[in-house]
C-alpha positions in Angstrom: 20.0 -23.3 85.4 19.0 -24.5 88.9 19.6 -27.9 89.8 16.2 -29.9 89.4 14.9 -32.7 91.1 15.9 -36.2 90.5 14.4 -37.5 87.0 14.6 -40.8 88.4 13.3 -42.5 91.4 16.1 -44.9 92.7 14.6 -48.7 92.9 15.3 -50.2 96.2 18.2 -52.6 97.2 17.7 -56.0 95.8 16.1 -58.7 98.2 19.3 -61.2 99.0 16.5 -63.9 98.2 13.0 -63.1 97.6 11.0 -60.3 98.7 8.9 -57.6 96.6 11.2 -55.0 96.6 11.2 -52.1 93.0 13.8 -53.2 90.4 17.5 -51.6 91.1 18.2 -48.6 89.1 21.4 -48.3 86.5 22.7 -45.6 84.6 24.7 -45.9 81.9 26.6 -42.7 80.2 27.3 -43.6 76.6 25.7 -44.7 74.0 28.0 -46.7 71.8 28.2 -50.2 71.6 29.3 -51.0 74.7 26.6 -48.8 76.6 23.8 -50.6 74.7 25.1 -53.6 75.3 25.4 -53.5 79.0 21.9 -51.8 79.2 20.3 -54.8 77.4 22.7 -56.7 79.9 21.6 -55.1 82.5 18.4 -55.2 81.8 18.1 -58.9 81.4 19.8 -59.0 85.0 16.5 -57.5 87.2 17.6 -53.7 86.8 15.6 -50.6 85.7 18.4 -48.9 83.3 18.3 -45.7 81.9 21.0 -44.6 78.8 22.3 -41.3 78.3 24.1 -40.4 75.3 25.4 -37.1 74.0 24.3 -36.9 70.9 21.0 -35.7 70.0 20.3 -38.0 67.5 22.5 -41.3 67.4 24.0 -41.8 63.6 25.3 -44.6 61.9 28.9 -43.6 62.0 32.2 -45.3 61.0 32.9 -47.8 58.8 33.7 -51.4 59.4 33.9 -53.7 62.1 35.0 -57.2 62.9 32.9 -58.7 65.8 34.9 -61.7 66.4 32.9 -65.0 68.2 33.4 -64.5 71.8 31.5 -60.8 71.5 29.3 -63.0 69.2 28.3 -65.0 71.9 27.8 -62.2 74.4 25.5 -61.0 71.7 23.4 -64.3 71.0 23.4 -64.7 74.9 21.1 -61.4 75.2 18.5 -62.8 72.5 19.9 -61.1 69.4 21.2 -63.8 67.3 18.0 -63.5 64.9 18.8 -59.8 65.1 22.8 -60.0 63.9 21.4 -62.6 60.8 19.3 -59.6 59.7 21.4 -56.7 59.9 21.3 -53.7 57.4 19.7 -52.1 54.7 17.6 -54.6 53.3 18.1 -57.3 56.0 21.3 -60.3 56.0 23.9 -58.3 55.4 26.5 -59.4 58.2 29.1 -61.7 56.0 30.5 -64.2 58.3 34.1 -64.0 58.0 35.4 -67.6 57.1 39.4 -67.0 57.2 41.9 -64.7 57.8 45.0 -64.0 55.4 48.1 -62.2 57.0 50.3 -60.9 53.3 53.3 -58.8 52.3 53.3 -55.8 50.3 55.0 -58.4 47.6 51.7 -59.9 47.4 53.7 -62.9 49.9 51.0 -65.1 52.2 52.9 -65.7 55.3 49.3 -67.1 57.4 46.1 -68.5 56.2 43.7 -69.8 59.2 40.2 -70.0 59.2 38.0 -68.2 61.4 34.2 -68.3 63.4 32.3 -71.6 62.3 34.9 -71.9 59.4 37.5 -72.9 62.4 34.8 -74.9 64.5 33.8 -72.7 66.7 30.3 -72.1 68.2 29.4 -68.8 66.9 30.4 -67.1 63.9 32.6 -64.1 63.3 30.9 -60.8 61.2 32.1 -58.5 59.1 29.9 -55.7 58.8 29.3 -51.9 59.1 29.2 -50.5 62.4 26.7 -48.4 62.1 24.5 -51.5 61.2 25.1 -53.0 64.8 24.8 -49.4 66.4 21.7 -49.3 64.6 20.3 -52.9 65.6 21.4 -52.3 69.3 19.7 -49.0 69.6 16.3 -50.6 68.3 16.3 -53.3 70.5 17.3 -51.1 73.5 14.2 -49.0 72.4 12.2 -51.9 72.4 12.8 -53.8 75.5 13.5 -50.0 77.8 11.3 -48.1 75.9 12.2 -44.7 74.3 11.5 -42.9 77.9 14.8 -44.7 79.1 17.2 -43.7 76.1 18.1 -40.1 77.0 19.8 -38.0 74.1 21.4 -34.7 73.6 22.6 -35.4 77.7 26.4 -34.5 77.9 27.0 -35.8 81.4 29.0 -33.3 83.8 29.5 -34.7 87.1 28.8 -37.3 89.9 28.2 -37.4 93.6 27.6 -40.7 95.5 26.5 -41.5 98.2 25.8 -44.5 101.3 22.7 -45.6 99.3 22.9 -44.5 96.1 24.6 -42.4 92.7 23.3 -38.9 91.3 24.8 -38.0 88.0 24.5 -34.5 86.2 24.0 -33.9 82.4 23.6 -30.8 80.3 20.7 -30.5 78.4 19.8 -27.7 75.2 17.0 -25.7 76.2 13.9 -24.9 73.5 15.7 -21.0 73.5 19.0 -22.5 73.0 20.6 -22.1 75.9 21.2 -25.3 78.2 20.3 -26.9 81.5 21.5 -29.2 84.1 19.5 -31.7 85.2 19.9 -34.6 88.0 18.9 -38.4 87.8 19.7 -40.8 90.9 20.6 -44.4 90.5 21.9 -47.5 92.7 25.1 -47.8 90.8 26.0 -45.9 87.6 28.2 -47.6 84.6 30.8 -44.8 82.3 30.8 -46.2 79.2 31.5 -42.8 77.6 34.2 -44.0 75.5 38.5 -43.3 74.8 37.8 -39.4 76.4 35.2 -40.5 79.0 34.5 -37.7 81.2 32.7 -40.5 84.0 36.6 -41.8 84.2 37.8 -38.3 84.3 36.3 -37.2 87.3 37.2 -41.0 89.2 40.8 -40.8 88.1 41.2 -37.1 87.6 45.2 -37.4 86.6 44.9 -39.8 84.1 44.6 -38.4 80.3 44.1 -40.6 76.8 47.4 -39.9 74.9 48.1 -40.0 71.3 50.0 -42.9 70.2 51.4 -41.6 66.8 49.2 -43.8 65.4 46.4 -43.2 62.9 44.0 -44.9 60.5 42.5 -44.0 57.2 39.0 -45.8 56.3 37.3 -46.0 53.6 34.3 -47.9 52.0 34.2 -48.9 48.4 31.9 -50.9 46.0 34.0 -53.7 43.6 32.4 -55.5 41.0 35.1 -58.7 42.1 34.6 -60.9 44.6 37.8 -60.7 47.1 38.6 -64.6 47.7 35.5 -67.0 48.6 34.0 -63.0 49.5 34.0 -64.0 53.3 38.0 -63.5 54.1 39.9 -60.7 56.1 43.4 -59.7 54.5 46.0 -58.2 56.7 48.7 -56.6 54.6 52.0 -54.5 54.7 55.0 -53.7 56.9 55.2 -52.6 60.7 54.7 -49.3 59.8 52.0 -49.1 57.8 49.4 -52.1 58.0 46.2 -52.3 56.2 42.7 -54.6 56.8 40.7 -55.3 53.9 37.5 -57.2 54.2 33.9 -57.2 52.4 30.9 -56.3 55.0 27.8 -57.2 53.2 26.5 -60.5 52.8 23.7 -59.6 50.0 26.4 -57.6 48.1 28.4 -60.9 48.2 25.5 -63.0 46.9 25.6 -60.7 43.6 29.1 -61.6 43.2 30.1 -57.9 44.4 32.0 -56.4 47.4 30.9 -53.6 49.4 34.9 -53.4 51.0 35.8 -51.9 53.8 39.8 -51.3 54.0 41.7 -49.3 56.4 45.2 -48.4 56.6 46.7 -47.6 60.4 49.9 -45.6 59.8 52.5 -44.7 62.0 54.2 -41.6 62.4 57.7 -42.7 60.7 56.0 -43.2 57.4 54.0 -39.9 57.5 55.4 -36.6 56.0 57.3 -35.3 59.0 54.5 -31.9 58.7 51.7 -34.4 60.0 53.8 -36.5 62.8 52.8 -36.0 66.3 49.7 -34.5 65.4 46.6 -35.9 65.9 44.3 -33.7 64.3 40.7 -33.1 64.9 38.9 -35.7 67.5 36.1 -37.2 65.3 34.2 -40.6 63.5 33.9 -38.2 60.2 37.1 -36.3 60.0 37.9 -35.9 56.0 41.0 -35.6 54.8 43.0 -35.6 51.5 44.4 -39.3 50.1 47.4 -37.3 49.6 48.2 -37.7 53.0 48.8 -41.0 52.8 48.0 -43.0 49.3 52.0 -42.6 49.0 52.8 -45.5 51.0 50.8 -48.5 49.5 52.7 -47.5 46.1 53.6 -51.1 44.7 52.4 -53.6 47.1 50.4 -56.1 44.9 47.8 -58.4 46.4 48.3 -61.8 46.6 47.6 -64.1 43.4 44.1 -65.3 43.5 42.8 -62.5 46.4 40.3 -60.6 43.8 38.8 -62.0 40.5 39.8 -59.0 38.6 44.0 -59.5 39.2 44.3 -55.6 37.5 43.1 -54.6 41.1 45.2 -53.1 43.6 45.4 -51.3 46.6 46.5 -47.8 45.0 43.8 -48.2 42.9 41.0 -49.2 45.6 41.9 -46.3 47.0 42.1 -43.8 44.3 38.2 -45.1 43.7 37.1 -44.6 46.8 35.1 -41.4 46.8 36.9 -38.6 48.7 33.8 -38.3 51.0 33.9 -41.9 52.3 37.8 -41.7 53.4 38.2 -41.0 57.1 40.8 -40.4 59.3 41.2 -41.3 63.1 44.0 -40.6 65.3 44.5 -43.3 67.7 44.6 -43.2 71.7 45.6 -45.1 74.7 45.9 -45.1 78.0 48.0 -46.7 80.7 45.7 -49.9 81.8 44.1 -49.0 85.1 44.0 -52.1 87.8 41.4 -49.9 89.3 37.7 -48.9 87.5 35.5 -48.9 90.3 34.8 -46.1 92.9 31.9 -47.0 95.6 28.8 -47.5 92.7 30.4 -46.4 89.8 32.5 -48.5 87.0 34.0 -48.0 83.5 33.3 -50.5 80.6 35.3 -50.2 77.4 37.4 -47.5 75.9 36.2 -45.5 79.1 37.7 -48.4 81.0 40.7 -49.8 78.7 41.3 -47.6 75.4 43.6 -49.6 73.3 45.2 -50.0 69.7 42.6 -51.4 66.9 45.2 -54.5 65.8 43.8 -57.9 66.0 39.9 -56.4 66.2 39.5 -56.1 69.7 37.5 -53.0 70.6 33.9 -54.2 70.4 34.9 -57.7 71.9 36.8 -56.4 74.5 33.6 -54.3 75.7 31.6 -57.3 74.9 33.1 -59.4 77.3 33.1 -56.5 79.8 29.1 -56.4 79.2 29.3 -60.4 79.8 31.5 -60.1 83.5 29.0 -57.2 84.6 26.1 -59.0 84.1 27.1 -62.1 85.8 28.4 -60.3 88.8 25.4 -58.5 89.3 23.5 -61.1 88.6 25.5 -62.9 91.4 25.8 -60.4 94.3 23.2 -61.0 96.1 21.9 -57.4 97.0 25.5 -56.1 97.5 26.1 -54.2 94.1 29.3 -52.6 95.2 30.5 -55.9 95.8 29.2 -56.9 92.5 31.1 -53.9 90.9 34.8 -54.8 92.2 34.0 -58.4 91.5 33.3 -57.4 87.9 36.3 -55.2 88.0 38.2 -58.5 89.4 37.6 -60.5 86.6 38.2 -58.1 83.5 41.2 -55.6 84.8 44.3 -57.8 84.4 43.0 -59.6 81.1 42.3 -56.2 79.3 45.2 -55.1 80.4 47.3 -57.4 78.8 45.3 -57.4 75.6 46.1 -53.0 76.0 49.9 -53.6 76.1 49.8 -56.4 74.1 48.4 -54.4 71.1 50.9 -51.7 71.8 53.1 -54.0 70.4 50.8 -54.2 67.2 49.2 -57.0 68.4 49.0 -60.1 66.3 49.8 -58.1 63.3 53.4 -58.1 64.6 53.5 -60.7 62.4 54.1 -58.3 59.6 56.9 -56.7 61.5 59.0 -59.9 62.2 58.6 -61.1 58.6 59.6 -56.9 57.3 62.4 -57.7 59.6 63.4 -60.9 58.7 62.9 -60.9 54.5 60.6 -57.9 53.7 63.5 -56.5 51.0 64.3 -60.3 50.1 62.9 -61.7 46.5 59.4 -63.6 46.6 61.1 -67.2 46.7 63.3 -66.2 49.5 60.3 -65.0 51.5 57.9 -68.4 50.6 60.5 -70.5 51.6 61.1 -68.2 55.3 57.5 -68.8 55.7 57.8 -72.1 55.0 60.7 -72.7 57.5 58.8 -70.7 60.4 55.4 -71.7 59.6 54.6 -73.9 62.9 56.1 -70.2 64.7 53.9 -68.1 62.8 50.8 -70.3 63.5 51.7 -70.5 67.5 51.9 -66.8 67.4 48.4 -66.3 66.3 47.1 -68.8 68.3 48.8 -67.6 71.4 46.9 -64.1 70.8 43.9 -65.3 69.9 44.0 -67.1 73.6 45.0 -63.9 75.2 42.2 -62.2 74.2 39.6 -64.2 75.4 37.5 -63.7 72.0 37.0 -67.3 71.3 33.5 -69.5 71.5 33.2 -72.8 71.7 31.1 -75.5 71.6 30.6 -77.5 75.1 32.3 -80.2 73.4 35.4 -77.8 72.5 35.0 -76.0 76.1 35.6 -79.7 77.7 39.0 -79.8 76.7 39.8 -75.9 76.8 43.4 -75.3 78.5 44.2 -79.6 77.9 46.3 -80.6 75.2 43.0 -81.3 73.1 42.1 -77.9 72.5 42.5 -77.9 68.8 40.0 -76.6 66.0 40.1 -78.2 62.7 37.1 -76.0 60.8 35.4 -76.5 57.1 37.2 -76.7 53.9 36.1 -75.3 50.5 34.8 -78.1 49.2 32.3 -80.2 51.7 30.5 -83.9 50.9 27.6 -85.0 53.1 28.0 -88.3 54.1 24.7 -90.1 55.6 25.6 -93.4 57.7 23.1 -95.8 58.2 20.4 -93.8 59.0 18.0 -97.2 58.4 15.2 -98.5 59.7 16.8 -101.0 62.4 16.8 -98.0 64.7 14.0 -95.7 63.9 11.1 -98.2 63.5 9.5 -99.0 66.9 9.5 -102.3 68.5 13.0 -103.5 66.6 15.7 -104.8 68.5 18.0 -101.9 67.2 15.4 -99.0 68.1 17.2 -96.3 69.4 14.6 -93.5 70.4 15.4 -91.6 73.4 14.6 -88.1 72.7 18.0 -86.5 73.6 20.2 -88.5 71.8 18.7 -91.3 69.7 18.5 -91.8 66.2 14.9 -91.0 65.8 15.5 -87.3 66.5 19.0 -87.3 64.6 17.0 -88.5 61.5 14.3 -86.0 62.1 17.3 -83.1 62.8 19.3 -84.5 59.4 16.0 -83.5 56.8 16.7 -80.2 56.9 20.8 -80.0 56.8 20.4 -82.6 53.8 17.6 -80.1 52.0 20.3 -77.3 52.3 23.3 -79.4 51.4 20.6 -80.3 48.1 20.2 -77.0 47.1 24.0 -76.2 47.5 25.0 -78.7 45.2 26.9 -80.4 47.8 27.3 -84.4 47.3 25.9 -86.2 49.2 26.9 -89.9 49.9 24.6 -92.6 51.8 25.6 -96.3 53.2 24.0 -99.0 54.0 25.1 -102.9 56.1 24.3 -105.3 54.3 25.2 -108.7 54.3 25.0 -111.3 52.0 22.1 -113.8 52.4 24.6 -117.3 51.6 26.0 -116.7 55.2 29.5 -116.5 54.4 29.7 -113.0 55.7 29.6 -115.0 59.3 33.6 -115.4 58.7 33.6 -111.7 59.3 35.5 -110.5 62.7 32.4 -107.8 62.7 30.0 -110.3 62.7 32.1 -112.0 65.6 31.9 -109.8 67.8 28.2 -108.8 66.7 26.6 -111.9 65.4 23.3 -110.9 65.2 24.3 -108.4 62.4 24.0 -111.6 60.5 19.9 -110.8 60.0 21.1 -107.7 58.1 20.1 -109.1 54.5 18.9 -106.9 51.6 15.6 -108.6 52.2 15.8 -107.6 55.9 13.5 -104.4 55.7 14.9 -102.6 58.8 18.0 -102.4 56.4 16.6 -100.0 53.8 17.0 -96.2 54.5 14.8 -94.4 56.4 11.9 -92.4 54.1 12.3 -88.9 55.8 16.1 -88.9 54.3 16.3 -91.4 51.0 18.3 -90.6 48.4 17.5 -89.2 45.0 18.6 -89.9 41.5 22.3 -89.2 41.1 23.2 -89.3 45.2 25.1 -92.5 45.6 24.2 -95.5 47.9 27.4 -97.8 49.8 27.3 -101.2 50.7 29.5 -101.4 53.8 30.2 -104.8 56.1 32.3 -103.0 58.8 31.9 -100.1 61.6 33.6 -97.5 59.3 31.9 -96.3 56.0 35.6 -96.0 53.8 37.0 -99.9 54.8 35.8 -101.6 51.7 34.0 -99.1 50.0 34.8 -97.0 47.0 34.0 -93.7 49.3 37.9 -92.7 49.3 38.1 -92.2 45.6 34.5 -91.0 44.9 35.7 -88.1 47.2 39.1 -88.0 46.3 37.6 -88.0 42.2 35.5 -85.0 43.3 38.4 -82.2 45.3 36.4 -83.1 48.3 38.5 -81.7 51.2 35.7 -81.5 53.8 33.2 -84.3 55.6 29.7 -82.9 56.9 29.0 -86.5 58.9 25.5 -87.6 60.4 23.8 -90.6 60.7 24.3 -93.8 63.7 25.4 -95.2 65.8 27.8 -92.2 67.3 30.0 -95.0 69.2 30.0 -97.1 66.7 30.1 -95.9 62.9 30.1 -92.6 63.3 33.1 -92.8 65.2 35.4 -95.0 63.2 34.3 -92.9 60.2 35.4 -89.8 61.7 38.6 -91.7 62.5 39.2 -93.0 59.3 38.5 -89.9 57.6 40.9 -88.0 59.7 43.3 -90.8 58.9 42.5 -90.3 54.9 43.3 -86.8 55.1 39.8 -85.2 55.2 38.2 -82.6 57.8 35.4 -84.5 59.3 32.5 -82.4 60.7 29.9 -83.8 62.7 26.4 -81.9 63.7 25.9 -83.0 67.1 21.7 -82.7 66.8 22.1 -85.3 63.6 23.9 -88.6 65.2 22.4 -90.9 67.4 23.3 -93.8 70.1 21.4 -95.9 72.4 22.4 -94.0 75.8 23.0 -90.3 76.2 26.0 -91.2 78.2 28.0 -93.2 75.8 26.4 -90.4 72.9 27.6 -87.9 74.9 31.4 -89.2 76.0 31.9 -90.3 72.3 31.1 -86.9 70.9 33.6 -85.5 73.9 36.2 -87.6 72.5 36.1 -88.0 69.1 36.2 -83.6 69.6 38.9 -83.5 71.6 41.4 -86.0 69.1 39.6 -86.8 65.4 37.1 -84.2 64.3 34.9 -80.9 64.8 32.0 -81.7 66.8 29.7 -78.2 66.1 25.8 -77.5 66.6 23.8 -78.2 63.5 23.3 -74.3 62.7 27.1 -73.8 63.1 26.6 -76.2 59.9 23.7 -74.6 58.4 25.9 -71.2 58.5 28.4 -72.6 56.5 26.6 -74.3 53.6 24.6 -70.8 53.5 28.3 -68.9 52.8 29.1 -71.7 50.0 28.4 -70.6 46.5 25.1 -71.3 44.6 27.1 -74.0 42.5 24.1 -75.1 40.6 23.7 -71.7 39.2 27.3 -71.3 38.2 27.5 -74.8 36.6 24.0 -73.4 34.6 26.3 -69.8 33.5 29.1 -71.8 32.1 27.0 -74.2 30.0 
């Protein structure tokens, strides 16, 4: 039909500072992930955004997806960290992934590393459905635009720009069925139309997505077995056929189930030669027949220990998998582009860089997009072309590198060099390969991990990011909470000791500790307090401690500003230490209570964080243990030396983590009370 007026009145150019000018006007073509994303971005940033997706009714379509803890962050940034924790049917159903297992097809571990929180890191990593995030985005998108701004059944057609401004053209269906073009106007306009976007099309007309002779098969399927602590990824097989396995709901987890998501990218070489080079029909939902490619996982055993049920395998996973629930999706690149910005128009994910799934980049990859638009817009002062190229600036070359890197399969090249190396060797010959190249294998990951950008960390960890104390050292499976001297001396006001400055003294580390120790409690996590004491005949003066501080001296069981404070005492069967010196093991029986008990992990809070706190960390390290610390729930006299001792003892003894980092964790441990109830 004709070509209508605009259905959008451009805002005016932002003020360079002040002014009362209307908001800036966005479009963004696509509805995906990355579209929503950048629309709530944008949002948040001062502009009036309008989404238009092609679809008529946005479905939850695919299967699963690994968000890894730099998209987190992007996420959590925009206000939607209550929103990820209640994801899917039914609310909580985003497992946060705690380690990642790289294995054989002999059922070999060649890498185990922890991942998310479990590795220290700010944010968490999820496993869960994408349609469950689509979902969650495209309420709150609703909710903060309004439903007038999300534009569906709008199949975009072309652009024309201008000195001042963007128009973009969409096909719309028509009441009779037939269709009509309609015109919106914008100050800049964003394609986030995906691998086949047709915004990037008409900027780089000579450029086409081509098929990489790759492919991967998805599936969902229900186990009654939980697959390892029911919060790990397994990446499995050979460099030709490579397969993720991981559970993506959290409640399902909770009932000792798994709703499992696997997938199994395949390349050409180890299809039948009918199917090579053929990429099949474009779509999320394209069925096929597990005959095309159940052949290959014939024989490859899981490792010992990955599922409670050790009958289970992966021909069998997939043989259960209902027919309907198995997808297939051929898989596109393109060339990396250095340029993705023409006057007021940009790309954003796939549109921008398409690239090969390995190493679950997709989703971040457009997550940190969302993040580099919105803080060069946010910066530009007025000039958003300028604030488009400097976006481009800052994301081109890195996504670029993670494209070509992942060409190269990524970090699961790792299964490749060890197929290489010992794949037809026996199992002994291949543990004790791993066992020779281990440091290699871990630098490898690591190395990729950096590339891509995709980890968060705590300001602690981000104070020695690119230094030689970089390192993560992340939660074990079996975690003690050990309460130092949280006593009286240095809560009660008008003591000598009284350390109550609201940012960093004990006080609020006390107050902060109630509810980590109520959790640990109902965890069944042991938890261990100490106390100084000295003894009242005065020979404890001999003591270099008491030396250097002699007016620890007062410190007598009589002494009340000894005794534990009452927010956090202890209750019948939590033990209570006597200690005389700075760190809580020196003297004390704490080594082998924890050593009696398979502790491998030390949750640490308490005072003071120079002091104690510090040479328990140290001597805990020293002992063997992986000492955590909660930042919110230590305590010092001065935020300075608080602050530089937390910096330090991060960067060379222990994981220094916000308290809900914590809280995360101990919510992903077993109920062990219940268990220990089942077996009795």
């Amino acid at each position: 039909s004709r070509e209508r007026p605009s259905r959008i009145a451009r805002g005016a150019m932002p003020m360079a500072s002040g002014g009362g000018g209307s908001r800036p006007v966005a479009l963004v073509a696509g509805g995906g992930i990355g579209g929503l994303a950048a629309a709530l971005a944008l949002d948040k940033a001062g502009f009036e955004v309008h989404v238009f997706e092609q679809t008529a009714k946005p479905t939850e379509v695919g299967a699963g997806i690994n968000l890894l803890p730099g998209g987190v962050k992007v996420l959590h940034d925009l206000g939607l960290e209550e929103a990820l924790k209640s994801i899917g049917p039914g609310g909580g159903a985003g497992v946060q992934t705690s380690e990642l297992v790289y294995c054989a097809p002999k059922g070999t571990v060649i890498l185990r590393e922890p991942r998310g929180r479990a590795a220290g890191l700010e944010t968490p990593q999820y496993s869960i459905h994408r349609g469950w995030l689509h979902s969650m985005l495209l309420r709150e998108v609703e909710r903060r635009l309004g439903t007038s701004r999300l534009h569906c059944a709008h199949r975009f057609v072309r652009l024309e720009q201008s000195a001042g401004g963007v128009a973009a053209f969409f096909t719309v269906p028509t009441s009779c069925g037939a269709s009509e073009e309609r015109r919106y106007e914008g100050d800049i306009m964003i394609g986030a139309d995906g691998l086949k976007s047709r915004v990037r099309s008409q900027l780089f007309p000579d450029q086409r997505a081509q098929f990489t002779g790759w492919r991967i098969y998805r599936g969902v399927l229900e186990i009654d077995s939980q697959f390892y602590d029911g919060r790990s990824m397994l990446l499995y097989g050979t460099g030709g056929a490579v397969s993720v396995l991981y559970p993506i709901c959290e409640r399902r987890r909770q009932d000792g189930k798994t709703l499992l998501n696997w997938g199994l990218n395949c390349s050409d070489a180890v299809l039948a030669e009918s199917l090579r080079g053929e990429p099949g029909v474009e779509s999320w939902t394209r069925r096929v027949s597990k005959d095309e490619f159940e052949h290959i996982v014939d024989g490859w055993v899981f490792p010992e220990g990955c599922f409670q049920d050790p009958s289970l395998d992966f021909s069998r996973i997939i043989k259960e998998t209902p027919a309907e629930s198995i997808s297939c999706y051929a898989l596109f690149d393109r060339d990396p582009q250095p340029t993705w910005t023409v006057g007021r128009v940009t790309l954003l994910g796939d549109a921008a860089h398409p690239l090969l799934p390995f190493g679950s980049q997709g989703a971040g990859q457009a997550l940190l997009d969302v993040a580099a638009l919105s803080a060069a817009m946010s910066q530009c002062g007025g000039d958003l072309p300028a604030g488009l190229r400097a976006y481009e600036q800052s994301r081109a070359t890195p996504a670029a590198q993670v494209v070509l890197t992942n060409r190269n399969m990524g970090p699961t090249r790792l299964l490749k060099m060890f197929e290489d190396a010992v794949g037809e060797k026996d199992v002994a010959e291949q543990a004790r390969w791993v066992a020779e190249n281990q440091q290699n294998i871990v630098d490898f990951s690591k190395n990729y991990q950096n590339l891509c950008g995709l980890l968060s960390r705590s300001p602690t960890a981000a104070a020695g990011k690119g230094t030689p104390f970089d390192g993560a050292i992340g939660f074990g499976r079996s975690p003690a909470l050990l309460v130092v001297d949280f006593c009286l001396a240095y809560t009660r006001a008008g003591s000598p000791w009284y350390c109550g400055d609201p940012r960093c003294g004990v006080v609020s580390a006390v107050a902060q500790t109630v509810e980590l120790l109520a959790r640990c409690r109902a965890k069944g996590v042991p938890v261990v307090f100490t106390r100084v004491v000295y003894g009242e005949d005065g020979l404890d003066s001999e003591l270099i401690f008491l030396k250097k501080v002699p007016k620890l001296i007062s410190w007598t069981e009589d002494n009340p500003l000894t005794h534990i404070c009452p927010e956090v005492l202890p209750v019948h069967g939590e033990e209570v230490m006597i200690k005389k010196h700075p760190g809580a093991f020196f003297g004390t029986p704490l080594l082998s209570y924890f050593n009696a008990r398979r502790i491998d992990t030390v949750l640490l809070v308490g005072c003071s964080t120079s002091g104690c706190i510090r040479a328990t960390a140290l001597e805990g390290m020293q002992h063997g243990f992986r000492v955590v610390i909660p930042r919110e729930c230590v305590g010092d006299r001065t935020q300075a030396v608080h602050d530089a001792n937390l910096l330090d003892c991060h960067a060379k003894i222990c994981d220094v983590l916000p308290k809900s980092a914590v809280m995360d964790y101990l919510d992903g441990l077993p109920p062990a009370a219940k268990k220990a109830k089942k077996k009795a």
